[in-house]
C-alpha positions as CSV (number, residue, x, y, z in Angstrom):
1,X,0.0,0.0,0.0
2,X,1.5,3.0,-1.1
3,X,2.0,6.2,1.5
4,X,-1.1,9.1,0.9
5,X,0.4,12.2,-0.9
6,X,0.7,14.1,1.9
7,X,2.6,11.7,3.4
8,X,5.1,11.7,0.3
9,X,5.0,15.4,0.3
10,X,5.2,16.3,4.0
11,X,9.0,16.8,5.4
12,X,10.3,13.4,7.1
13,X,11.5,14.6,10.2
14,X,13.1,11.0,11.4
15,X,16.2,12.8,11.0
16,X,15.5,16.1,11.7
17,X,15.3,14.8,16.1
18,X,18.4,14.5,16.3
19,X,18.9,18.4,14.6
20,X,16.4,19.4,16.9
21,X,18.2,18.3,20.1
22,X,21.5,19.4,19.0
23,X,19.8,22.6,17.7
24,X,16.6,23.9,16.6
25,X,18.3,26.6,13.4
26,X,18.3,23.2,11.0
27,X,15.1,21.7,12.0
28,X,13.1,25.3,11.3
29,X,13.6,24.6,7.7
30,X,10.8,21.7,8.2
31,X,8.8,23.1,10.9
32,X,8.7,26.2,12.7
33,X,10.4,26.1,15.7
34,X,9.6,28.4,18.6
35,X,12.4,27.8,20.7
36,X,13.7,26.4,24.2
37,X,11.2,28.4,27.1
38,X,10.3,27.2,30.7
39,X,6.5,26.7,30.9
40,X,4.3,26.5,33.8
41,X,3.7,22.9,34.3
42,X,0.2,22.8,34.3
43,X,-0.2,24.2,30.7
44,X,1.5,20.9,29.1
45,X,-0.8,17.6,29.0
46,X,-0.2,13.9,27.5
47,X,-0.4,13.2,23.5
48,X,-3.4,11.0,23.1
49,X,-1.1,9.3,20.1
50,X,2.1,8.8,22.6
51,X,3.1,5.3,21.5
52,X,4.7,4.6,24.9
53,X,2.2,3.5,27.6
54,X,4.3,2.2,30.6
55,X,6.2,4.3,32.2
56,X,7.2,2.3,35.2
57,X,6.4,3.6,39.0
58,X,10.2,2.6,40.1
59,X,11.7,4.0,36.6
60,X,9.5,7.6,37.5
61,X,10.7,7.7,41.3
62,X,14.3,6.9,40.1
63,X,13.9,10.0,37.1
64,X,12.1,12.1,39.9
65,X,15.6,11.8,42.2
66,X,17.3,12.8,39.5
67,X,15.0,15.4,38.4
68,X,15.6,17.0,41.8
69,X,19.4,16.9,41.8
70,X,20.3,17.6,38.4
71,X,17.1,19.5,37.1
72,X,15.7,18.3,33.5
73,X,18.7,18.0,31.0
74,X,16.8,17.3,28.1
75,X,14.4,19.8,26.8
76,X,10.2,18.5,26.3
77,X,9.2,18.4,23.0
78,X,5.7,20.0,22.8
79,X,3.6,21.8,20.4
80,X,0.8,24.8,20.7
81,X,-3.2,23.2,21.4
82,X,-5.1,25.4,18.9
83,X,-7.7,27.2,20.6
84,X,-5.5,27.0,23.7
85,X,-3.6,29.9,24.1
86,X,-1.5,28.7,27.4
87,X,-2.1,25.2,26.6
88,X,0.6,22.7,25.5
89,X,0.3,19.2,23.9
90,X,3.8,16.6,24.2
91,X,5.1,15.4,21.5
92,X,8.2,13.6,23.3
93,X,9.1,13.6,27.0
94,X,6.1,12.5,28.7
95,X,8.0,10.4,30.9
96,X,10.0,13.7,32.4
97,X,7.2,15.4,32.8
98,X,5.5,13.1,35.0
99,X,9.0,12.4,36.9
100,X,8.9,16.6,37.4
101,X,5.4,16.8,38.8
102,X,7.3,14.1,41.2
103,X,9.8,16.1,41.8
104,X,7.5,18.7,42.7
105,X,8.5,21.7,39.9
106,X,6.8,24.6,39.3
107,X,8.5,24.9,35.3
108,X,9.7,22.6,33.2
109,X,12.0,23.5,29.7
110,X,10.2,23.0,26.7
111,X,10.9,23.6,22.8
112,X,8.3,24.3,21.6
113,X,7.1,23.9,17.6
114,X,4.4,23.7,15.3
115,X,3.8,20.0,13.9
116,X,0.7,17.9,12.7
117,X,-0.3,14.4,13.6
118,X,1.8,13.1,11.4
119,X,5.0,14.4,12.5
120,X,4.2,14.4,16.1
121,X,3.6,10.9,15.6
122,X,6.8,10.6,14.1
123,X,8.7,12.3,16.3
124,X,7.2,10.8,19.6
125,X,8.1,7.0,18.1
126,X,11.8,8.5,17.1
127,X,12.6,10.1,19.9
128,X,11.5,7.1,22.2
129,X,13.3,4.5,19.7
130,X,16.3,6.1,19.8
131,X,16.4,6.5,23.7
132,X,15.6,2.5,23.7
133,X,12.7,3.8,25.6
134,X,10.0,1.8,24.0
135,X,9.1,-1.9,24.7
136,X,8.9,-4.2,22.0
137,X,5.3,-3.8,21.7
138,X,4.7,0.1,21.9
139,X,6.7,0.6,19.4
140,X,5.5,-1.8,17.4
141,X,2.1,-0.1,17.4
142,X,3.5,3.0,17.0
143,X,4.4,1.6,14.0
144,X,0.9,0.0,13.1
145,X,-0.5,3.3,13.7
146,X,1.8,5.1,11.0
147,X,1.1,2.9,8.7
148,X,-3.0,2.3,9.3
149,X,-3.7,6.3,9.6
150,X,-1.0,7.7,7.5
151,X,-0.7,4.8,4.8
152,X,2.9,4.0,5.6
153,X,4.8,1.1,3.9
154,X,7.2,-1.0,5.5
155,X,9.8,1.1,3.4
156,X,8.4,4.5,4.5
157,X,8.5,3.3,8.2
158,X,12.5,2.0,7.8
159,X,13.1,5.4,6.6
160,X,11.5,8.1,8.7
161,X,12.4,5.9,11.8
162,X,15.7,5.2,10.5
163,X,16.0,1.6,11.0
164,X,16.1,-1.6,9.1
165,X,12.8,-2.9,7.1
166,X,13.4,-5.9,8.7
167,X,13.4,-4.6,12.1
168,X,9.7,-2.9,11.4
169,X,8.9,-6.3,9.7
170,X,10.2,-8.2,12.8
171,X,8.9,-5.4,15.1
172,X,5.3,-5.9,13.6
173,X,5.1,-9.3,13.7
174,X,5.2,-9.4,17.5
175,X,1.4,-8.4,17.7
176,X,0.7,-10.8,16.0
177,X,1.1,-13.0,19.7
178,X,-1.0,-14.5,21.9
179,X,-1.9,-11.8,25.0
180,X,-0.9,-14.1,27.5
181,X,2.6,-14.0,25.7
182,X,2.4,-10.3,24.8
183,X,2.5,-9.5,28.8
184,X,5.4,-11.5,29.4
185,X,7.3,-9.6,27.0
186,X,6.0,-6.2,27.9
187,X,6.8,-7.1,31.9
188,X,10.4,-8.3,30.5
189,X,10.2,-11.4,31.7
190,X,11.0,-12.6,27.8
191,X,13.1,-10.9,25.4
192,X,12.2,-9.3,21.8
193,X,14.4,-11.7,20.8
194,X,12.8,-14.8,22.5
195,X,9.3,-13.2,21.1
196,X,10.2,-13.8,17.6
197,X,11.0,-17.5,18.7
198,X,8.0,-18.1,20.0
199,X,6.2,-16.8,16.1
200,X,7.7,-20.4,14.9
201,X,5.4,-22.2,17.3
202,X,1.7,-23.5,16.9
203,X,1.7,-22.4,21.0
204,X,3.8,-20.0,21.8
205,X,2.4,-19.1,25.7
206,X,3.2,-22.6,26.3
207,X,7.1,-22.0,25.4
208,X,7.1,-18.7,27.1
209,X,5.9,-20.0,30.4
210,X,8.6,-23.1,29.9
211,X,11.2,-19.9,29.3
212,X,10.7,-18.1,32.3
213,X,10.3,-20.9,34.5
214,X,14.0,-22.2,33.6
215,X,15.3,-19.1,32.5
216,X,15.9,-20.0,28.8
217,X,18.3,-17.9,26.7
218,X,17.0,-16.9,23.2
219,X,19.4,-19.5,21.8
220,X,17.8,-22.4,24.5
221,X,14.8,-21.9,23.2
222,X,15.9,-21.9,19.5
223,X,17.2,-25.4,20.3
224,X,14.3,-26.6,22.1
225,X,12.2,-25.6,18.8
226,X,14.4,-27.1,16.5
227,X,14.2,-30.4,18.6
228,X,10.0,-30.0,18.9
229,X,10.4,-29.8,15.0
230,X,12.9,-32.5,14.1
231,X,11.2,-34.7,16.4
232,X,8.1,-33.7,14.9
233,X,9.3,-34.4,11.4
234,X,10.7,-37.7,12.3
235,X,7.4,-39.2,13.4
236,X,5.9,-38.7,10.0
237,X,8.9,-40.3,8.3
238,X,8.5,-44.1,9.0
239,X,10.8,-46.2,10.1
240,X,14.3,-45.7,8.4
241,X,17.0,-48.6,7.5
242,X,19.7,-48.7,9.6
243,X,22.7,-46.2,9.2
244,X,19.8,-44.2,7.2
245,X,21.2,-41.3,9.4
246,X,24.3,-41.4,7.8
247,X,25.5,-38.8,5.5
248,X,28.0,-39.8,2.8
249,X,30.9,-37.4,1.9
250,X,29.2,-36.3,-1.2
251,X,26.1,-35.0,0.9
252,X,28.3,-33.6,3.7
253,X,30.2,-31.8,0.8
254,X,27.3,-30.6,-0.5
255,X,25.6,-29.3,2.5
256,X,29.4,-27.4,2.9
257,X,29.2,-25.9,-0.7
258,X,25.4,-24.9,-0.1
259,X,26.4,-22.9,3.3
260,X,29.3,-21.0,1.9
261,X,26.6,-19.9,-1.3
262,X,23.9,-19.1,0.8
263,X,25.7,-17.8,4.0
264,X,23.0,-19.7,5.8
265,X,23.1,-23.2,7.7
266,X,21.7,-26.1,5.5
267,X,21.2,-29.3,6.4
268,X,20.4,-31.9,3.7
269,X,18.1,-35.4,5.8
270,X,18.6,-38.7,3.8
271,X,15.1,-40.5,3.6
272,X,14.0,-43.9,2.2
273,X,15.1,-44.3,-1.7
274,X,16.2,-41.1,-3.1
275,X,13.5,-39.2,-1.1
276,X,14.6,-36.5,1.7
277,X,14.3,-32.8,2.9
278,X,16.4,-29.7,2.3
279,X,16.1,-27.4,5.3
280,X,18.0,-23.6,4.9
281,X,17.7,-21.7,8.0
282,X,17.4,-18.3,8.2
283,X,18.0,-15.5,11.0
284,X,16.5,-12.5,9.8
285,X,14.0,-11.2,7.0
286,X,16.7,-9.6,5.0
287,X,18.2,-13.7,4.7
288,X,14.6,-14.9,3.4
289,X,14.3,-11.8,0.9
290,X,17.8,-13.0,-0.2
291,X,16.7,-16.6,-0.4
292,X,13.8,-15.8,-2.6
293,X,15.8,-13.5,-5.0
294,X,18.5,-16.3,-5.6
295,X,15.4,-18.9,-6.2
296,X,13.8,-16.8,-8.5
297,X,17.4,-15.8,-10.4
298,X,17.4,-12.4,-9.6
């Protein structure tokens, strides 16, 4: 699905965060920037779209300590509420604003800027992305929501937010799990990492439940998979002559010449007669997209 034209036409401001930290001169080129000012806390409130929902009562005490030593470092990104003359909507930096309130200050620094939905959307994922901020799951629907609202592709998504297509693609695909599964994650018990494990598997709460209780690594459960499947695959196989399992040189030697062409792990299973499986395993989407161009002779 291709991006709406305002979309394509609108200034990408993935980028532009990082000018905007580092100094607001660049960014005004693509919005217009109002500057650093202290505001009265009371005039900013909460962006409805924020793509981060957890903000942690420990994380906000800790960040309130802080706040009361060292003062806010990093400037709130907010923009005006039209029809609100005091009134300030955040874009980025909800977080330290509700860690100020804790603190118990009066002001809080804010740059201040005009910007759509759009771009505050943008920014807010950004910002929160790049400060690792996010759980897996925020930002994969701050993701969803670009591209359901604002027509985004995949491609649009890798740019603005300046990461791979395969780490949206991965990203996304984790909301596709089971809720039970989906809290784990977002309480950390599991790992993005293990998430995108547990996508392999017909029942993936029941592999998440078996990785917290013995306190799997990614690659344990990778294994534990692998053995599910080969197990699985075995059982539909029929009994095999004995020695079956052995590989000859020429199929070792194959497997070997396969790997080094592919760059991926292959493994070649001997059945009865000349029958038998070819597995190639990949570790990320970019593999698979490489796969498929090499099948087709691209």
């Amino acid at each position: 699905m291709k991006p709406s034209k305002s979309a394509e036409e609108a200034p990408r401001l993935g980028r532009g965060l990082a000018v905007l930290l580092g100094g607001a001169e660049t960014l005004a080129a693509a919005t217009r920037v109002r500057g650093q000012q202290k505001i009265p806390i009371e005039f900013l409130r909460p962006n409805p779209r924020n793509p981060r929902r957890n903000f942690g009562e420990d994380g906000l005490d800790e960040l309130a300590a802080s706040i009361k030593e060292k003062g806010i470092i990093q400037p709130i990104l907010a923009r005006p509420v039209l029809g609100a003359p005091d009134g300030f909507e955040i874009i980025a930096g909800e977080r330290r604003w509700r860690a100020a309130q804790r603190a118990g200050l009066h002001e809080v620094p804010v740059i201040s800027f005009e910007a759509d939905d759009r771009q505050a959307l943008e920014l807010a994922i950004v910002e929160n992305v790049q400060r690792a901020d996010l759980d897996p799951l925020e930002e994969a629907a701050g993701y969803e929501r670009l591209g359901d609202e604002f027509l985004y592709t995949q491609a649009d998504l890798a740019k603005v937010i300046g990461k791979s297509r395969s780490h949206v693609s991965n990203c996304l695909r984790l909301l596709k799990l089971p809720e039970r599964t989906k809290t784990l994650l977002r309480e950390g018990k599991i790992s993005a990492g293990h998430a995108r494990v547990l996508l392999s598997t017909a029942e993936p709460d029941a592999l998440a439940e078996k990785i917290v209780a013995q306190n799997l690594s990614v690659r344990d459960a990778e294994k534990l998979l692998e053995n599910a499947s080969e197990k699985h695959s075995a059982k539909g196989q029929g009994p095999r002559k004995r020695g079956g399992d052995k590989k000859d040189a020429d199929t070792r030697a194959m497997e070997k010449k396969l790997m080094e062409q592919l760059g991926m792990n292959v493994t070649i299973r001997l059945g009865e007669g000349e029958a038998g499986d070819l597995v190639v395993r990949y570790k990320t989407l970019d593999q698979l997209e490489f796969l498929c161009r090499r099948l087709q002779g691209d």
